[in-house]
N, CA, C and O atoms as a MOPAC input file, in Angstrom:
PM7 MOZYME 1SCF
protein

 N      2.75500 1    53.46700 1   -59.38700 1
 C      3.19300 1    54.82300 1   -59.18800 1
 C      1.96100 1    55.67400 1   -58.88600 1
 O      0.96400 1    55.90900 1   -59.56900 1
 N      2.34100 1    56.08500 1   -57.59700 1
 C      1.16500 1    56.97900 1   -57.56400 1
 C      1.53900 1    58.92100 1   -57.86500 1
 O      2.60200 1    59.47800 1   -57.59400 1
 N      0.73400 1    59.34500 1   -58.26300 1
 C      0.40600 1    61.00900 1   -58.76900 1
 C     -0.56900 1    61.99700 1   -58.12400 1
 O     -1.73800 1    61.67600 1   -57.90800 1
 N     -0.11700 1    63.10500 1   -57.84300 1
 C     -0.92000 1    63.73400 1   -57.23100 1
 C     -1.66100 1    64.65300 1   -58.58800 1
 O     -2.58300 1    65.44200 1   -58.38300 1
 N     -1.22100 1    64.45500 1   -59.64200 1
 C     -2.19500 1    64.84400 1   -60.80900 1
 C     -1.39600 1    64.22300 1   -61.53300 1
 O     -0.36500 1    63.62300 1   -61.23100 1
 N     -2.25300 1    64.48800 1   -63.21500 1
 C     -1.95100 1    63.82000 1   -64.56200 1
 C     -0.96400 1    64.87500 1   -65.15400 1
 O     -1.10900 1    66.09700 1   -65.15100 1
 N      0.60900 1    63.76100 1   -65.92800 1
 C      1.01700 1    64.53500 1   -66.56500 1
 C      0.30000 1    65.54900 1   -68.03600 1
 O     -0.77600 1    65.33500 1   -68.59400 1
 N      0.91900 1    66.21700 1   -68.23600 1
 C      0.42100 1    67.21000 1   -69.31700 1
 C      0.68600 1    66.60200 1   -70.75100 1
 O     -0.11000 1    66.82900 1   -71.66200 1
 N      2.09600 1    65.63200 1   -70.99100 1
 C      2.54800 1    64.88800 1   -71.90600 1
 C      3.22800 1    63.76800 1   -71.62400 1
 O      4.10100 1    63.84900 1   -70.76100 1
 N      2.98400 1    62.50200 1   -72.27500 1
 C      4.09500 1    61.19300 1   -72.04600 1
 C      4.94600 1    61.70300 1   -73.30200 1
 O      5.32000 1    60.69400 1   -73.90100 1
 N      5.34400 1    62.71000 1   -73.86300 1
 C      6.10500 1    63.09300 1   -74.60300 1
 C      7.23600 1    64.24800 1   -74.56500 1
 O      7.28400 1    65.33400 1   -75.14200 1
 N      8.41400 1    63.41000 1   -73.38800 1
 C      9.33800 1    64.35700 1   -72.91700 1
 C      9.67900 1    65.63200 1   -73.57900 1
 O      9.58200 1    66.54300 1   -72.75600 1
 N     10.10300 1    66.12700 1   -74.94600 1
 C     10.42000 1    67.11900 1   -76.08300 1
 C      8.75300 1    68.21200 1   -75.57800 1
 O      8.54800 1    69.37700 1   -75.91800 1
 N      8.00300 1    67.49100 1   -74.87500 1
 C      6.62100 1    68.15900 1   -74.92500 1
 C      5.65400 1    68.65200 1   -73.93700 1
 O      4.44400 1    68.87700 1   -73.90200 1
 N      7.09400 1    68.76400 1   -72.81000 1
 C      6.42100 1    68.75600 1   -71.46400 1
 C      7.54600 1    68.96900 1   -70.70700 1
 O      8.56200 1    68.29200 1   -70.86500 1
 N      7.42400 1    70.15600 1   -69.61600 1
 C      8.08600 1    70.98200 1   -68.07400 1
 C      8.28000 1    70.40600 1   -67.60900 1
 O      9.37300 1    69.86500 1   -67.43800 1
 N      6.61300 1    70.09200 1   -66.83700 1
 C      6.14600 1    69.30500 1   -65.93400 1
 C      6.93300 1    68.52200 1   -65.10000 1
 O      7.62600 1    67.60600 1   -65.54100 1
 N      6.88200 1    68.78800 1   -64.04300 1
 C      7.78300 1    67.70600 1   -63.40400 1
 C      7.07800 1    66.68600 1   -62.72900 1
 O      7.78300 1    66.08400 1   -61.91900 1
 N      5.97500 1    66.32600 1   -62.80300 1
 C      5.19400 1    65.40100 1   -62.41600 1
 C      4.86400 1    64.48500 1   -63.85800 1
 O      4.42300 1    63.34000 1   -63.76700 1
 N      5.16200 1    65.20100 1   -65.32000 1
 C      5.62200 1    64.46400 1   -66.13300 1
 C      7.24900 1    63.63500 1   -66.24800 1
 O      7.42900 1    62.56500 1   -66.83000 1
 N      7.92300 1    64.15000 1   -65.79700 1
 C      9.73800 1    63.70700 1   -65.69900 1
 C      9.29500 1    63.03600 1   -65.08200 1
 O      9.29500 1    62.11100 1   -65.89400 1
 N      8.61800 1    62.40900 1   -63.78900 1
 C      8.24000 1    61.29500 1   -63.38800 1
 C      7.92400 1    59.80100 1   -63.96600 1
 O      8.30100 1    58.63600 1   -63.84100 1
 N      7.19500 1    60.42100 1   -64.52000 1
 C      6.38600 1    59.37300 1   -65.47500 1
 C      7.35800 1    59.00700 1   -66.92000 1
 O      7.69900 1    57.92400 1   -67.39500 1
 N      7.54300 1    60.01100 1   -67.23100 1
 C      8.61900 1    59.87000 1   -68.79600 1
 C      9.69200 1    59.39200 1   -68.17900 1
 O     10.15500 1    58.47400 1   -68.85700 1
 N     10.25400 1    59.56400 1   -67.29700 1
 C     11.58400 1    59.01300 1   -66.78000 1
 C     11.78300 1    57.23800 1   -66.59000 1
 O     12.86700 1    56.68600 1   -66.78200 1
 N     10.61700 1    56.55900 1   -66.21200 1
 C     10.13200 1    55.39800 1   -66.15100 1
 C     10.11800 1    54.71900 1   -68.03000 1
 O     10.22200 1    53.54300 1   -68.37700 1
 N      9.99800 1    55.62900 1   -68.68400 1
 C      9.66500 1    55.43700 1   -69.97700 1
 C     10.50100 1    55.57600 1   -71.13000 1
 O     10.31300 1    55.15100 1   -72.26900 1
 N     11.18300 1    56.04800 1   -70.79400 1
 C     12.10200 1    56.89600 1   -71.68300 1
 C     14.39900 1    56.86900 1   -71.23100 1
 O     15.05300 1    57.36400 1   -70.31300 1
 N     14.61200 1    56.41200 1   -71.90100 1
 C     15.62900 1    56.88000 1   -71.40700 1
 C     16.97900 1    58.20600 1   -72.28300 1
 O     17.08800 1    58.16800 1   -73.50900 1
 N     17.47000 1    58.78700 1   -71.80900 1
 C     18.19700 1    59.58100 1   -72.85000 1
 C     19.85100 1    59.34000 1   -73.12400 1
 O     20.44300 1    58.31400 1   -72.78600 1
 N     20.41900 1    60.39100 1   -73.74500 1
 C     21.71400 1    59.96900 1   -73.99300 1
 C     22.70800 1    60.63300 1   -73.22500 1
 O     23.88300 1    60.27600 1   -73.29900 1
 N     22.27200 1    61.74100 1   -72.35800 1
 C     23.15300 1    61.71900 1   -71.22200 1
 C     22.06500 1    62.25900 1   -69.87500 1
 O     20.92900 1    62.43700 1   -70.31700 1
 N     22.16600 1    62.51700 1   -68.52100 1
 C     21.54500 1    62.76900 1   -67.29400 1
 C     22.42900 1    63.89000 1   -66.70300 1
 O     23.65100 1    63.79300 1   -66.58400 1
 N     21.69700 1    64.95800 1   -66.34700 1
 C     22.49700 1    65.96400 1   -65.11900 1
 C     21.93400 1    65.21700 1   -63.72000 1
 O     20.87600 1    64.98300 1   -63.13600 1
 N     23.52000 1    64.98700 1   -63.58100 1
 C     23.40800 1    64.64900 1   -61.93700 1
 C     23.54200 1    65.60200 1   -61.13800 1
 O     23.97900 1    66.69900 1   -61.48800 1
 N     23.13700 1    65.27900 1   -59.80800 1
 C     23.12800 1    66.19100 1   -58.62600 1
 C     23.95300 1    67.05800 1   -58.29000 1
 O     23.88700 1    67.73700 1   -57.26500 1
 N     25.26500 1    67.12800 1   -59.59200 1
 C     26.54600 1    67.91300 1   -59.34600 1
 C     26.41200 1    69.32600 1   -60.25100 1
 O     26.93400 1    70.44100 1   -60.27000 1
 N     25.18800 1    68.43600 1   -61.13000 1
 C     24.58200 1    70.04900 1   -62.29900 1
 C     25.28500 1    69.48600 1   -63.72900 1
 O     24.99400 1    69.97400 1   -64.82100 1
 N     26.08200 1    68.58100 1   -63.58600 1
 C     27.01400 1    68.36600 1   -64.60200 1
 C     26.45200 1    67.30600 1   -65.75400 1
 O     25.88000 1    66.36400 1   -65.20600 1
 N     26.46200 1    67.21600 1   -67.08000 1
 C     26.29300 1    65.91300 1   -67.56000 1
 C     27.02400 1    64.89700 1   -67.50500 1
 O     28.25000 1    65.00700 1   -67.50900 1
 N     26.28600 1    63.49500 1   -67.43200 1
 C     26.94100 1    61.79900 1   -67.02700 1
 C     26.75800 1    61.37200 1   -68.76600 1
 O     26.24800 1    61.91500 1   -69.74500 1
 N     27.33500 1    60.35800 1   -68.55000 1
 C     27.04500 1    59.52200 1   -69.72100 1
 C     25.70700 1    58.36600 1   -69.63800 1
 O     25.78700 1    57.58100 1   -68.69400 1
 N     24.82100 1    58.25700 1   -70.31200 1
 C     23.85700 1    57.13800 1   -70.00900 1
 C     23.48800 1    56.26200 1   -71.50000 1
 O     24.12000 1    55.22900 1   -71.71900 1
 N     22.38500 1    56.76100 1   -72.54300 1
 C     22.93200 1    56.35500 1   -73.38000 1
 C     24.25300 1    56.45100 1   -74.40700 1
 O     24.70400 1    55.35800 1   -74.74700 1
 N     24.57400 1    57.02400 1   -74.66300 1
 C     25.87700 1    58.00500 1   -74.49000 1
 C     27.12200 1    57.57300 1   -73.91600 1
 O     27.16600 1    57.55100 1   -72.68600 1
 N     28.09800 1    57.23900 1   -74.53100 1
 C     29.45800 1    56.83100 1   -73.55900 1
 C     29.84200 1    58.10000 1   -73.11100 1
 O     29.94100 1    58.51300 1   -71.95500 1
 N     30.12800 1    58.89200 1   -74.61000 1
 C     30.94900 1    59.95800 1   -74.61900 1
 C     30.19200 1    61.02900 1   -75.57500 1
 O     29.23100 1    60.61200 1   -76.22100 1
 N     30.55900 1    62.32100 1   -75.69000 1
 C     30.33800 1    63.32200 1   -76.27200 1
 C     31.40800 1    64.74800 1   -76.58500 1
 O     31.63500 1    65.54200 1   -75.67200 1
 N     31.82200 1    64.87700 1   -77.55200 1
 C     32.13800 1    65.56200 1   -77.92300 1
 C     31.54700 1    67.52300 1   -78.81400 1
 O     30.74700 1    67.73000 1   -79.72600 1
 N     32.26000 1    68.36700 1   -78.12500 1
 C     31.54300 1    69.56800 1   -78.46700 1
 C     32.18300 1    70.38900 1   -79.56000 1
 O     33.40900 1    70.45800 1   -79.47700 1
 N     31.63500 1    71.00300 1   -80.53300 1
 C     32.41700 1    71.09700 1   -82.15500 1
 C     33.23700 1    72.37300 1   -80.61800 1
 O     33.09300 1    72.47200 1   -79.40000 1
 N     33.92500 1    72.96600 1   -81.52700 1
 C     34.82000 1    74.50600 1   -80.84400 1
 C     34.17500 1    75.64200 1   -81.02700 1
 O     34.51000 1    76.65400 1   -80.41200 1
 N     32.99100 1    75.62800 1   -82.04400 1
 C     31.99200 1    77.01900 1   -82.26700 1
 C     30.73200 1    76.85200 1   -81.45300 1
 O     29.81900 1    77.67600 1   -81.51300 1
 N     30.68200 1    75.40500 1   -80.42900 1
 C     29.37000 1    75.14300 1   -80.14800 1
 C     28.13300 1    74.41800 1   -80.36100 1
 O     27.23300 1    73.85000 1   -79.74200 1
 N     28.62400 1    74.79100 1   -81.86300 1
 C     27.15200 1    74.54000 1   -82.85900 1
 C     26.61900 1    72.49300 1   -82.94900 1
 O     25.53400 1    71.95500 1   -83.16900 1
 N     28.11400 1    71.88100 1   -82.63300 1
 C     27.67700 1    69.92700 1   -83.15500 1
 C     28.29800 1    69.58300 1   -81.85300 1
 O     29.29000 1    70.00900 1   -81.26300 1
 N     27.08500 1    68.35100 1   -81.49100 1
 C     27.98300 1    67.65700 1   -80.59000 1
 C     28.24300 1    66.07800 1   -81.32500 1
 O     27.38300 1    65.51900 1   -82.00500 1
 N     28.96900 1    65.77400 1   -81.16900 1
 C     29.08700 1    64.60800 1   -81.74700 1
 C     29.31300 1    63.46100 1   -80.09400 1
 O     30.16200 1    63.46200 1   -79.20200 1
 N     27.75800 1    62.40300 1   -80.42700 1
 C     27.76900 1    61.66900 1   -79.51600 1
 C     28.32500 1    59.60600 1   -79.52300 1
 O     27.75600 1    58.69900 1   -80.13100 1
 N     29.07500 1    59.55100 1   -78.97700 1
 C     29.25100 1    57.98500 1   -79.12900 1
 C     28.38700 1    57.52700 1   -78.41800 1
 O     28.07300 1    57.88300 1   -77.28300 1
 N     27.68900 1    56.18700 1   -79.46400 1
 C     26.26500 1    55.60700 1   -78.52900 1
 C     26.94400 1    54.35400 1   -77.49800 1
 O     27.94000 1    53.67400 1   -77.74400 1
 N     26.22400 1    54.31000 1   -76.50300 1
 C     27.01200 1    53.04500 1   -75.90700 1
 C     26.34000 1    52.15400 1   -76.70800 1
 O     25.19200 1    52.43900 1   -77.04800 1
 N     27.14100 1    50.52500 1   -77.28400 1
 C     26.82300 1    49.28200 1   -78.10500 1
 C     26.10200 1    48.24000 1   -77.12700 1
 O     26.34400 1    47.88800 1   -75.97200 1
 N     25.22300 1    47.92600 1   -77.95800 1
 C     24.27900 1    46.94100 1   -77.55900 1
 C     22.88400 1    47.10900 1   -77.36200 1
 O     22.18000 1    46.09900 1   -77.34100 1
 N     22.24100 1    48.53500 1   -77.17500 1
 C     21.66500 1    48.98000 1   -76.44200 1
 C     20.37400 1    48.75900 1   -77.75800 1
 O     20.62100 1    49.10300 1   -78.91300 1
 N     18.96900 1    48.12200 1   -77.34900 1
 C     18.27100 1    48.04200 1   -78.20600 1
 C     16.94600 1    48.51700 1   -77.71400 1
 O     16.64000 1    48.52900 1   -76.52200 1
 N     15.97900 1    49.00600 1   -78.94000 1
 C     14.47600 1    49.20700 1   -78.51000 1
 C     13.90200 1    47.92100 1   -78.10600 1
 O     14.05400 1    46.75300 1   -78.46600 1
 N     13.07300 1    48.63400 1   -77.09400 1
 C     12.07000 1    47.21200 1   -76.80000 1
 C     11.40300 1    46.32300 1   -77.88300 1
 O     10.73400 1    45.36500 1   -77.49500 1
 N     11.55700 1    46.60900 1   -79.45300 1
 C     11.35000 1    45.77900 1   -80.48300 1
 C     12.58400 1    45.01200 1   -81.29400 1
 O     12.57800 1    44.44400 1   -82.38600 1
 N     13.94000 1    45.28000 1   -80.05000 1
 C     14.82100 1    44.52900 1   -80.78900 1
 C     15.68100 1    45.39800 1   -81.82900 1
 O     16.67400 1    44.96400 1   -82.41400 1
 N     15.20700 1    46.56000 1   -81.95900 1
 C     15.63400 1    47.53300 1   -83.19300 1
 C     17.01500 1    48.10900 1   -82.27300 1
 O     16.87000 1    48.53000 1   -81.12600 1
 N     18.19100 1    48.06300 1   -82.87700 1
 C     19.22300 1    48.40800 1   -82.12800 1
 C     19.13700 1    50.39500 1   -82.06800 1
 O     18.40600 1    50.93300 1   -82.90000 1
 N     19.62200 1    50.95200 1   -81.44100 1
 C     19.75100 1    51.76900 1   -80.99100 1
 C     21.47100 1    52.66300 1   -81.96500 1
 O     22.65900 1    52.70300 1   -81.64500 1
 N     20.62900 1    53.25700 1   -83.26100 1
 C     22.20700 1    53.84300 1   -83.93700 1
 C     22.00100 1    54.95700 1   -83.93500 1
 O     21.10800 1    55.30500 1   -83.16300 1
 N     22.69500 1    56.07000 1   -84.77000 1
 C     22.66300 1    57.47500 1   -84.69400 1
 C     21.69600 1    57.36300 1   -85.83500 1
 O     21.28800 1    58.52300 1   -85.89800 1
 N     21.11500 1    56.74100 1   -86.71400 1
 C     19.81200 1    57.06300 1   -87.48500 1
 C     18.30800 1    57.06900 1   -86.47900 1
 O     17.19400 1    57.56300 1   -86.65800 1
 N     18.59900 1    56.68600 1   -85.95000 1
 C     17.60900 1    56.51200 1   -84.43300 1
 C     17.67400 1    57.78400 1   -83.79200 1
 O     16.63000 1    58.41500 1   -83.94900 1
 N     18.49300 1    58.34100 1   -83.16200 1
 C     18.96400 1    59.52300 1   -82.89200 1
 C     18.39400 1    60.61800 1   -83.55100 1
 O     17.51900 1    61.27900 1   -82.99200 1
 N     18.83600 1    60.91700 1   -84.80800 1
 C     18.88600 1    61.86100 1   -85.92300 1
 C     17.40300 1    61.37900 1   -85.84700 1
 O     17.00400 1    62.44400 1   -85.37600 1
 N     16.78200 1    60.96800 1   -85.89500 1
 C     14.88800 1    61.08400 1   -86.64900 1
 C     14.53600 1    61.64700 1   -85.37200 1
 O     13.74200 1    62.57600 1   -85.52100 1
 N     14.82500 1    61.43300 1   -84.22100 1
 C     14.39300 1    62.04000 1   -82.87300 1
 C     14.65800 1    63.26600 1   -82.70800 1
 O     13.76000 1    64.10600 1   -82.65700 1
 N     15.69900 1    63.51300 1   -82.61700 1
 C     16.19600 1    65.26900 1   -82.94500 1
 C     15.46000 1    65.73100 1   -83.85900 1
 O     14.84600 1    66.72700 1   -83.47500 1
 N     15.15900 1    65.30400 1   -85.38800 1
 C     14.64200 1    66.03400 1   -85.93400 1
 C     13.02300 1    66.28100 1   -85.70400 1
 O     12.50700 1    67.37500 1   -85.93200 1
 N     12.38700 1    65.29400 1   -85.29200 1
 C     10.89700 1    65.37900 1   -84.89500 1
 C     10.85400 1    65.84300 1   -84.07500 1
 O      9.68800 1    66.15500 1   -83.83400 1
 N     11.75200 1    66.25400 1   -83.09400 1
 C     12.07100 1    67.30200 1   -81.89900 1
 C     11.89000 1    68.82300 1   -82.30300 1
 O     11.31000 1    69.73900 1   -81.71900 1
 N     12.76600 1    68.77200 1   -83.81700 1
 C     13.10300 1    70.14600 1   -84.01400 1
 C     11.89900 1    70.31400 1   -84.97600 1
 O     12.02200 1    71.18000 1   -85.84100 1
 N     10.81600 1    69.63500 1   -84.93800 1
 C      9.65100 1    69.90400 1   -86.19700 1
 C      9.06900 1    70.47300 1   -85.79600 1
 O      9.02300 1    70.20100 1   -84.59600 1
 N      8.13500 1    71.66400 1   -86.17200 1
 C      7.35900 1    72.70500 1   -86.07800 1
 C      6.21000 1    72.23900 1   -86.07500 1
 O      5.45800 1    72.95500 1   -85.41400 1
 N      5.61300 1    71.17300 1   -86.60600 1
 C      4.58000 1    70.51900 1   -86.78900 1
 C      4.17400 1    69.36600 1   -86.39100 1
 O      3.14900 1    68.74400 1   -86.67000 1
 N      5.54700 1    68.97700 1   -85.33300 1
 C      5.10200 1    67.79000 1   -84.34500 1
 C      5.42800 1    68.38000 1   -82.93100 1
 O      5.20500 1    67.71700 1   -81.91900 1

C-alpha cells in the first residue's frame, strides 16, 4: 500500500484522517459499514436494533467470527471496546 503521508493513528476511535481509514480499514473491521447509499449494512453485525428513546442499540454479532488469536468474537469483546472508546484516559 502505498501513502502519500503517514497516518496520524492505527487507532480508528483516534483518528479523522482519511488517509488513516485507509490503513485501519485493512486492519480493523467493524460491526456495521455506511455504504454508498449513506445508510448502515450489516458486517460484523447481522442485525441491530434501536431502544425507542435512542439511547441502546442492541447488536446481534454474526457467529463464528474470531480474533486473529482464535478468541471468538462476543458482546464482552464489544463492551471492553466501547468502553475504552468511551475512556477519558485512553
Amino acid at each position: 500500500m502505498a501513502l502519500s503521508s503517514e497516518p496520524d493513528a492505527l487507532d480508528p476511535a483516534k483518528t479523522i484522517q482519511l488517509i488513516a481509514d485507509s490503513v485501519n480499514n485493512q486492519i480493523y473491521e467493524r460491526l456495521v459499514y455506511i455504504g454508498k447509499d449513506r445508510q448502515p449494512h450489516p458486517w460484523l453485525a447481522q442485525k441491530w436494533e434501536i431502544s425507542p428513546d435512542g439511547k441502546q442499540i442492541t447488536f446481534t454479532l454474526r457467529p463464528g467470527v474470531k480474533f486473529h488469536d482464535g478468541t471468538n468474537l462476543d458482546a464482552a469483546a464489544v463492551k471492553f471496546d466501547f468502553d475504552r472508546i468511551l475512556d477519558p484516559a485512553t
